[in-house]
C-alpha positions in Angstrom: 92.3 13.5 32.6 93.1 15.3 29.0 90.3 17.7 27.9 90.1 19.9 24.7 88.0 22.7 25.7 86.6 25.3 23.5 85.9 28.2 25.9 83.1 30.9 26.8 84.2 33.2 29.3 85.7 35.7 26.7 83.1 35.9 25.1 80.6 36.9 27.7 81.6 40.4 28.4 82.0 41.0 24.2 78.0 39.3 23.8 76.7 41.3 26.3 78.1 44.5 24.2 76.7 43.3 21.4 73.6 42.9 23.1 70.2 42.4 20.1 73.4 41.3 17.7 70.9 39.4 14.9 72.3 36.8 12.7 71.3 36.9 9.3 71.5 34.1 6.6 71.5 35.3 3.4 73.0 32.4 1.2 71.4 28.8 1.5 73.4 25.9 3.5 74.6 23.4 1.2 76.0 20.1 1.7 79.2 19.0 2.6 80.8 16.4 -0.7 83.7 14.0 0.1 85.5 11.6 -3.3 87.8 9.9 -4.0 89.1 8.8 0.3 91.3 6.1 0.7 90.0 5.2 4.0 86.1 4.6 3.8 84.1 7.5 6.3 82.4 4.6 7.6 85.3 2.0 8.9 85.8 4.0 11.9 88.0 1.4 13.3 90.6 1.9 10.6 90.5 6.0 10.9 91.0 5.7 14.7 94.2 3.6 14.1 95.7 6.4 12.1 99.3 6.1 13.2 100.8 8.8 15.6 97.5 9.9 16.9 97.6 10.3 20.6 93.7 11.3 20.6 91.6 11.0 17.3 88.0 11.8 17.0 86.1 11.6 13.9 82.9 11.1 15.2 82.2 7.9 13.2 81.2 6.5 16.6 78.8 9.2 17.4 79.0 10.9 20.5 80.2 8.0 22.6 82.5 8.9 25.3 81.1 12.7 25.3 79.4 13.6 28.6 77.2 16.7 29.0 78.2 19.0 32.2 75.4 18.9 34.5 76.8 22.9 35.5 73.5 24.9 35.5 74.7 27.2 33.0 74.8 24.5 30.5 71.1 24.4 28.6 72.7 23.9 24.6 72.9 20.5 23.7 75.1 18.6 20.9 73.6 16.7 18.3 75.8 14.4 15.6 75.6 16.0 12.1 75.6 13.4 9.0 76.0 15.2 5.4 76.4 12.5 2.6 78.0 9.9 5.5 80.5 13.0 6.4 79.7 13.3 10.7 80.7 15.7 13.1 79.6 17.2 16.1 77.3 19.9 15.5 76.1 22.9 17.8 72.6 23.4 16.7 70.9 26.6 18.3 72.8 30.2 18.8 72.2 32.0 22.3 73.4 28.6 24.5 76.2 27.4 26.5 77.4 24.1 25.7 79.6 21.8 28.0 80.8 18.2 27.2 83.9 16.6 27.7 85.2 13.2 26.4 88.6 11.6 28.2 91.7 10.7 26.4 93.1 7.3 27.1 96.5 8.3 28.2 97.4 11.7 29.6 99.6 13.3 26.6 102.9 15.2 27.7 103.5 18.2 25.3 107.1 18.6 26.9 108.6 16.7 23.6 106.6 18.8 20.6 103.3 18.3 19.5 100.8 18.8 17.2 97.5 19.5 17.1 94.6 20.0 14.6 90.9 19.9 14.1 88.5 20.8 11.3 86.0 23.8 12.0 82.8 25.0 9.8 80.5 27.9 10.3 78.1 26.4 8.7 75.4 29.5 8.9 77.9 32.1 9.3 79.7 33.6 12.4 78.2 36.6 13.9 80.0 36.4 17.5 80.8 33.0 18.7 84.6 31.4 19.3 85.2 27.8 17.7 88.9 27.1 19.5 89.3 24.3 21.8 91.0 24.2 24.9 93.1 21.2 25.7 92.6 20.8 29.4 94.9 19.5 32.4 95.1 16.4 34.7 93.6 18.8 37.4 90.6 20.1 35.6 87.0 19.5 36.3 85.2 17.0 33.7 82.7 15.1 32.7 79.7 16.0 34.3 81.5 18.7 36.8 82.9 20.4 33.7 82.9 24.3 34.2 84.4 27.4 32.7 86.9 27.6 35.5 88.7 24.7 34.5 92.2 24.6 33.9 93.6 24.1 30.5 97.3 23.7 29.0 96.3 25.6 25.8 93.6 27.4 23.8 93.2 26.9 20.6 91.5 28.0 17.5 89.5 30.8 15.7 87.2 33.6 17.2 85.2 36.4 15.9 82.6 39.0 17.6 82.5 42.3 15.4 85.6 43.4 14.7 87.7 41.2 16.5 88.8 38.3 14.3 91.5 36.2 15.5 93.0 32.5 15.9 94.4 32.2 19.3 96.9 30.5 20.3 97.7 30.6 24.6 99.4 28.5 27.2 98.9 28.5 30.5 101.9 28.3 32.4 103.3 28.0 35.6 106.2 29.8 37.1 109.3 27.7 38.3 109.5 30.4 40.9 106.4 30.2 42.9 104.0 28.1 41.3 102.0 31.0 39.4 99.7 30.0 36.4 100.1 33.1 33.7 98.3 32.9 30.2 100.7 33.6 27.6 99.0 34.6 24.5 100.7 34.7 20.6 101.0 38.7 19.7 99.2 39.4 16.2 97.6 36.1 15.9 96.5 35.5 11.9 92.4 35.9 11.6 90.0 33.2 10.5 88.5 32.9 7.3 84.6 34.1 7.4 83.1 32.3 4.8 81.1 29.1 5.3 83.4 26.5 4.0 85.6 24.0 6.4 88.6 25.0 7.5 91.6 23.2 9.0 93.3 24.8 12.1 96.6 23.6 12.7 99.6 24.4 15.4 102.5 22.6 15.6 105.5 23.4 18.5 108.9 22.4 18.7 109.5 22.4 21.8 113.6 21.3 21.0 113.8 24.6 18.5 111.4 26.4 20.7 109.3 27.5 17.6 105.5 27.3 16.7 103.6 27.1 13.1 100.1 28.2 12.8 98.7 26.9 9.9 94.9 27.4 8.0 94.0 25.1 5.7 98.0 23.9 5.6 98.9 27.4 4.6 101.4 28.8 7.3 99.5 31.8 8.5 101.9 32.7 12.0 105.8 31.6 12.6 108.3 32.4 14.9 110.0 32.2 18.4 108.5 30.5 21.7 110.2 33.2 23.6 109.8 36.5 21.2 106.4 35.8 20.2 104.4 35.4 23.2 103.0 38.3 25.7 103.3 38.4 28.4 107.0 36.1 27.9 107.6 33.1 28.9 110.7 34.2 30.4 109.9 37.9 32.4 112.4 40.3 32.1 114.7 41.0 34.6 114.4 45.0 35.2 110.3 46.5 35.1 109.1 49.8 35.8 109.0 51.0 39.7 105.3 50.5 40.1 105.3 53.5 42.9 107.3 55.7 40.2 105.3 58.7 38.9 105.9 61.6 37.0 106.7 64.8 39.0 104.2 67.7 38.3 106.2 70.1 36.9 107.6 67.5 34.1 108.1 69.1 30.9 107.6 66.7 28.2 106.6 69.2 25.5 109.7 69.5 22.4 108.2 72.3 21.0 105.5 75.0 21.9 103.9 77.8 19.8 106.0 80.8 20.1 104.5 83.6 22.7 105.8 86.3 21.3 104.7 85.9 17.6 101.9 87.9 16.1 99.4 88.1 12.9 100.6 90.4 10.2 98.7 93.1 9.3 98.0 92.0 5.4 96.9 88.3 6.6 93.7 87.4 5.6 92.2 84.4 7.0 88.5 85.2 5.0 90.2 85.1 1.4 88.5 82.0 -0.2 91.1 79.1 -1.4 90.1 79.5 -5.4 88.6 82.3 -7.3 86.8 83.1 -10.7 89.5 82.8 -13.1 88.5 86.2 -15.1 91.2 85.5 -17.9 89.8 81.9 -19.0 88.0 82.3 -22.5 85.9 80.1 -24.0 87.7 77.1 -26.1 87.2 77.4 -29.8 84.8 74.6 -30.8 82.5 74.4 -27.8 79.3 73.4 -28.8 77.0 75.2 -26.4 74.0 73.5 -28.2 74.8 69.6 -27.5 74.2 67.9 -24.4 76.7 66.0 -22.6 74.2 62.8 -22.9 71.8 61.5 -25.7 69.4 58.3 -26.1 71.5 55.6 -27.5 70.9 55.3 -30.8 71.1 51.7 -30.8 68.5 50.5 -28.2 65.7 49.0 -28.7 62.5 48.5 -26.6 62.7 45.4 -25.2 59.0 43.4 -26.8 57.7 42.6 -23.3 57.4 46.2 -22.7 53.5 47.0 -22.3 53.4 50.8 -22.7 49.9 50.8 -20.9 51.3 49.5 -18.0 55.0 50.3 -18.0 54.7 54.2 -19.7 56.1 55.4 -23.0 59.5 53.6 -24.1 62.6 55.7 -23.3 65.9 54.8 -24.6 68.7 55.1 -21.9 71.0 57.5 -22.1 74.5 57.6 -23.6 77.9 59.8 -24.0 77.4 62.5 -27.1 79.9 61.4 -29.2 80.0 64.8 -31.1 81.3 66.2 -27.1 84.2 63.8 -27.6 85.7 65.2 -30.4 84.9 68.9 -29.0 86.8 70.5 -26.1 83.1 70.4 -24.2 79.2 70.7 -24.5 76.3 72.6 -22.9 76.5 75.8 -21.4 80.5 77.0 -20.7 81.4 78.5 -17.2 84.1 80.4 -16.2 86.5 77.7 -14.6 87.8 78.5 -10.5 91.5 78.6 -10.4 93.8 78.7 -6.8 93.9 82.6 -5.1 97.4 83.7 -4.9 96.6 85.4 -1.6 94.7 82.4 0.3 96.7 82.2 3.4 94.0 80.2 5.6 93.8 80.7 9.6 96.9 82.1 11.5 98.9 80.2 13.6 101.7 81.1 15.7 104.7 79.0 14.6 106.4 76.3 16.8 109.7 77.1 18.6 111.6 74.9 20.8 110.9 74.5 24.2 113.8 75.9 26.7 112.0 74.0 29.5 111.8 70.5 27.9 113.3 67.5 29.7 112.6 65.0 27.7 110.2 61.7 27.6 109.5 60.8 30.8 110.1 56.9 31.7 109.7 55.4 35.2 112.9 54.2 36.9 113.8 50.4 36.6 113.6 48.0 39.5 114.9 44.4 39.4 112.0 42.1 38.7 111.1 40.1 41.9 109.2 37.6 40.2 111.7 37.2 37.3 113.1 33.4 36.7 114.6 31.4 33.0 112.6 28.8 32.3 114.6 27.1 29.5 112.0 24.3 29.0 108.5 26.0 29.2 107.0 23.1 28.1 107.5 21.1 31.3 105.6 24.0 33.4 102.3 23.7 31.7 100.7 20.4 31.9 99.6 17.1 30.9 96.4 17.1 28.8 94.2 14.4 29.7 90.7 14.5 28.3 89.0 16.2 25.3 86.2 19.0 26.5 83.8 20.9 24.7 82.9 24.4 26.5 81.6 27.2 24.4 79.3 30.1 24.0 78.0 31.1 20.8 75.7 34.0 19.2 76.0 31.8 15.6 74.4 28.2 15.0 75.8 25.6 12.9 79.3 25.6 14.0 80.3 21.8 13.5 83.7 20.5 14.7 85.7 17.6 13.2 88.9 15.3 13.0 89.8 16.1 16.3 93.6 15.4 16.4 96.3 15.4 19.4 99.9 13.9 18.3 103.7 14.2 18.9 104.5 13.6 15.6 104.3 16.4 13.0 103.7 14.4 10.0 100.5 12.5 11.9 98.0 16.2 10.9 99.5 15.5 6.7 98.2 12.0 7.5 95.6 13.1 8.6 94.6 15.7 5.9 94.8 13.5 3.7 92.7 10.3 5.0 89.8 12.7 5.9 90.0 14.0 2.0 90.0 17.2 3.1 91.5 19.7 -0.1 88.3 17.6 -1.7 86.0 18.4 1.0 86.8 22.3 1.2 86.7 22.3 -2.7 83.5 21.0 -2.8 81.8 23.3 0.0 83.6 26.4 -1.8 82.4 24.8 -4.9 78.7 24.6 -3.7 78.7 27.6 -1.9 80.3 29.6 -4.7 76.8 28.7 -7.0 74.8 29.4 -4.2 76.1 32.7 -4.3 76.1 33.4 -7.9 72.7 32.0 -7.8 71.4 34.5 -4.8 72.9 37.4 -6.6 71.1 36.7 -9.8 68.0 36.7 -8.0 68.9 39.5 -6.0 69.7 40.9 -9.6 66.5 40.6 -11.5 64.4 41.8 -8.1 66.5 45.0 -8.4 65.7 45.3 -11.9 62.1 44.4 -11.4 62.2 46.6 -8.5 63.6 49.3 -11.0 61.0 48.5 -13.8 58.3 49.4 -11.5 59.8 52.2 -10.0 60.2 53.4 -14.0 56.3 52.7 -14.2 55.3 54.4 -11.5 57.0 57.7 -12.3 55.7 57.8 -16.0 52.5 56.9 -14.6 52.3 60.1 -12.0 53.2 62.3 -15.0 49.4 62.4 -15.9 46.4 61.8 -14.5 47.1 58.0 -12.8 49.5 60.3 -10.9 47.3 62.8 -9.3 44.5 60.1 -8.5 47.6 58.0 -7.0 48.5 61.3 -5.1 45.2 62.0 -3.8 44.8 58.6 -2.7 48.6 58.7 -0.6 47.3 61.6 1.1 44.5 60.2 2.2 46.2 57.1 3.6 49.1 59.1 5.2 46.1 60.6 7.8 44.6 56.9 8.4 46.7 55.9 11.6 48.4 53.2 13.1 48.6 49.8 10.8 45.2 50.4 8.6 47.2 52.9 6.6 50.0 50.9 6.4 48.0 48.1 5.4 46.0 50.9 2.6 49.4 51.8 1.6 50.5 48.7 -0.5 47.4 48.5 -2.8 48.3 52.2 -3.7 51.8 51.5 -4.6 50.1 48.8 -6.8 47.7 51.4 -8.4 50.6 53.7 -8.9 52.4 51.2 -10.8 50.0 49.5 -12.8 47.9 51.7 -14.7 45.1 49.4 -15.7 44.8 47.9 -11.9 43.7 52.2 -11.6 41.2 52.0 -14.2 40.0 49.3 -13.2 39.7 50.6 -9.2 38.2 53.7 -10.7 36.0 51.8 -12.8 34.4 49.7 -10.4 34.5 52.2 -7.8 32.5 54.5 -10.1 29.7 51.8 -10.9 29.7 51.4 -7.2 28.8 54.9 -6.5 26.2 54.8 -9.7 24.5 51.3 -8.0 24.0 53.6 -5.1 22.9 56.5 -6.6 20.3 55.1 -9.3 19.1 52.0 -6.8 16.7 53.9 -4.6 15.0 55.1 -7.5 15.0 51.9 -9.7 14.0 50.1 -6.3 10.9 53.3 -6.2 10.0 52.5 -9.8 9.9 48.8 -8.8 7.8 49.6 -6.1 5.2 51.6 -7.9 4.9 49.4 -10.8 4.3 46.7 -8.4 1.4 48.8 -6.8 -0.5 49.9 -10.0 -0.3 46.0 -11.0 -1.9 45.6 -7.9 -4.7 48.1 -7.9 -5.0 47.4 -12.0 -5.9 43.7 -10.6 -8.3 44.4 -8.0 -9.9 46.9 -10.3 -10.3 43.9 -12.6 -11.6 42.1 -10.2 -14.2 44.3 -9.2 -15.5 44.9 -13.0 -15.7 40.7 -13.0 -18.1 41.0 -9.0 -20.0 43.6 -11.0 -20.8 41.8 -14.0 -21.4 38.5 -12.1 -24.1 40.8 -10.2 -25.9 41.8 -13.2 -26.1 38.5 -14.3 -27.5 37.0 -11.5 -29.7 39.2 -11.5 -31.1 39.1 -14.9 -31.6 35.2 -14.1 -33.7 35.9 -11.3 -35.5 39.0 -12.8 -36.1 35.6 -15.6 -36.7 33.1 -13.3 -40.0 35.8 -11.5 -41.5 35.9 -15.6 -41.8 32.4 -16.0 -45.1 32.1 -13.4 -46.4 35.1 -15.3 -46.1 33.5 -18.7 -47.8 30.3 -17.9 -50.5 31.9 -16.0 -51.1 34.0 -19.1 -51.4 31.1 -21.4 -53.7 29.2 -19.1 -55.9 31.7 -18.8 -56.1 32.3 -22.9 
């Protein structure tokens, strides 16, 4: 069973080091644009009978055929990207290990030459994650017992965590001599490209020639010998170092020591200064001591969405004087430094040889008991026999595609060029390229809004918006905790915009007055409302009295009419 296996386990050690290693996206993810491919993305049938391909996987069949690793470790899980009908496997969530494997038909012998290539993106970025495969033997573990134990005939592919940026390249291989599996890894492997755009890892081995190619994007990045290339060799030398050698004690390896017997002279000074006043420089004739270096440009204009009330009095920026160009200098002249003839700096005792050196010491050489020629390496490493996916990764996004395993070397030019992939990486670069421009420009006018308002502010605390603004920082800076964090931002507002001050100050002040003057209007109120009230009852006690005097008049009337009619009987 044939596995391609992109590894964790060197990363593990490098992630814990990195330990709260944040990934940050700065530039927007844009989609992947294929033209002009003379095989259709969809007819999957047709791609996967692209001749010389041993194993092909495009992923126009989804996932099928890929089986998760039931290994505890294993919580990340796959899913099947689709940008404009382009698919490929995807790893969607950073901080996960993922394990899947998916077996080749046939176990493929490498002994003949081989080539292999894939297509890997970073599509967020690549903090500290590895995107290589491995390419796993007939013994290894798959399927759903898939683990990062399991044995592989190669690693392949890019790498990155901080600093260390490589495309690796090592075989696993097994001694003639007693059976021992050694990884052989390619010495100065080329580094992977960092941006977000696809990228096409290729290796290709001639196992007749006993040479390797790495190529990037069909550029040759690495070339050279199976046998020179490669540490620790395929082939181990004959004579090591004695392992139980050491250097004896009294060794001399020092050439040359500082001589004993020398001493300071007298005259040195170690305190003279390197340069001194230069006491004979005068004055060029022309200086003009009365011109600064810098004027307002002439030329500038203010802009007509300058508001002075809110952004301060108009300043033009400053310029060279061109009068100082045509003089030797401007401004005030200083006497120039020049070196001091005496400066000797701090003593030291010169270096003699040493009469007791032996020379470099080197451990003896002992015949290598594990040495052996392999002439044909590539018959001591394995048949690959199924296609596995093992990784752990800090980044998201990575997405893997055009999985390709053949003997022929002309299959991965085949290859490129079904899958469209110069138009694919032109397109991404394209796209990303006006992302960028399009993030700086944003980025740009922030900073120059950011700038603006720092100009505001600082002609604003030139009068007396700035010692209010003052007043008001220091009494925020003694709030504690997040309230005067909180205070702090409508201050910075103040401080830049004058007429948001006012306006504070303004309504602030009416505040204060509402306060002041209520009680008494709210007094005045009160009184008012009580003389109206007495000045009624009043009234209507005048009305009782009036109504009293009346009825009493009618009955004062009412006790003369007897009287009257009595008095005109009786006449």
């Amino acid at each position: 069973n044939t596995h391609i296996f992109i590894d964790q386990t060197q990363h593990t050690q490098r992630i814990n080091t990195m330990g709260g290693l944040k990934t940050i996206a700065t530039v927007a993810t844009v989609a992947f644009v294929t033209t002009g491919s003379s095989l259709s993305r969809a007819n999957g049938k047709e791609q996967q009978k692209l001749d010389g391909a041993a194993f092909l996987e495009t992923f126009d069949d989804g996932l099928k055929g890929w089986v998760k690793s039931e290994v505890e470790q294993y919580t990340g899980v796959v899913e099947l990207a689709n940008e404009n009908g382009e698919k490929s496997l995807k790893v969607p969530e950073k901080a996960r290990h993922y394990g899947y494997t998916k077996q080749l038909s046939t176990p493929f012998d490498p002994r003949d030459g081989f080539a292999i290539q894939f297509e890997a993106a970073q599509t967020e970025g690549l903090d500290c994650g590895g995107a290589y495969l491995k390419y796993l033997t007939e013994e290894a573990n798959t399927g759903k017992e898939m683990d990062g134990s399991s044995p592989y005939v190669l690693m392949f592919g890019p790498d990155k965590c901080g600093s260390n940026n490589k495309v690796h390249v090592i075989f696993k291989h097994k001694s003639p001599k007693d059976g021992e599996l050694e990884e052989k890894h390619l010495k100065d492997p080329p580094k992977m490209p960092s941006d977000k755009a696809p990228h096409m890892y290729t290796l290709l081995v001639n196992t007749k020639e006993h040479t390797y190619e790495v190529k990037i994007d069909g550029k040759v990045e690495k070339e050279g010998s199976i046998f020179e290339d490669f540490e620790p060799p395929f082939n181990p030398p004959k004579m090591i170092d004695d392992p139980e050698d050491s250097k004896p004690e009294d060794w001399v390896d020092e050439k040359q020591i500082p001589d004993p017997n020398a001493k300071k002279p007298d005259d040195w000074d170690e305190d003279a200064p390197m340069e001194i006043l230069d006491e004979e420089a005068t004055k060029p004739e022309g200086w003009l001591d009365d011109e600064p270096e810098e004027i307002e440009d002439p030329e500038a204009e203010e802009p007509e969405d300058w508001d002075e009330e809110e952004d301060g009095e108009y300043e033009a920026p400053l310029v060279p004087n061109p009068r100082c160009e045509e003089a030797p200098g401007c401004g005030e002249w200083e006497q120039p430094m020049k070196e001091n003839p005496d400066y000797k700096g701090p003593w030291s005792a010169p270096m003699i040889d040493n009469v007791l050196y032996k020379g470099e010491w080197a451990p003896k050489q002992i015949e290598n008991p594990k040495y052996y020629e392999d002439p044909t390496p590539f018959e001591n490493v394995g048949k690959i026999s199924a296609v596995a996916l093992e990784i752990w990764t800090m980044s998201d996004g990575l997405t893997l595609d055009n999985i390709l395993i053949s003997k022929d070397f002309d299959t991965v030019d085949k290859a490129a060029e079904t899958f469209d992939f110069e138009a694919k990486k032109e397109a991404k670069e394209k796209a990303l390229k006006e992302a960028e421009e399009k993030a700086a420009e944003e980025a740009e006018k922030a900073a120059e809004k950011a700038e603006k308002a720092e100009a505001k502010k600082a002609a604003n605390a030139a009068g007396f918006p700035g010692k209010v603004t003052d007043l008001m920082y220091k009494v925020v800076e003694k709030i504690p905790g997040k309230a005067g964090e909180v205070l702090t931002k409508p201050v910075d507002f103040m401080a830049e915009n004058v007429a948001a001050l006012y306006a504070f100050l303004a309504t602030s002040l009416l505040s204060i007055l509402y306060f002041i003057v209520s009680p008494f209007v709210k007094d005045a109120k009160k009184t008012a409302a009580t003389k109206k009230k007495v000045g009624k009852a009043k009234k209507t006690d005048e009305v009782q009295e009036d109504d009293d005097e009346e009825e009493e008049e009618e009955e004062e009337e009412e006790d003369e009419k007897p009287k009257k009619k009595n008095g005109r009987s009786k006449k």
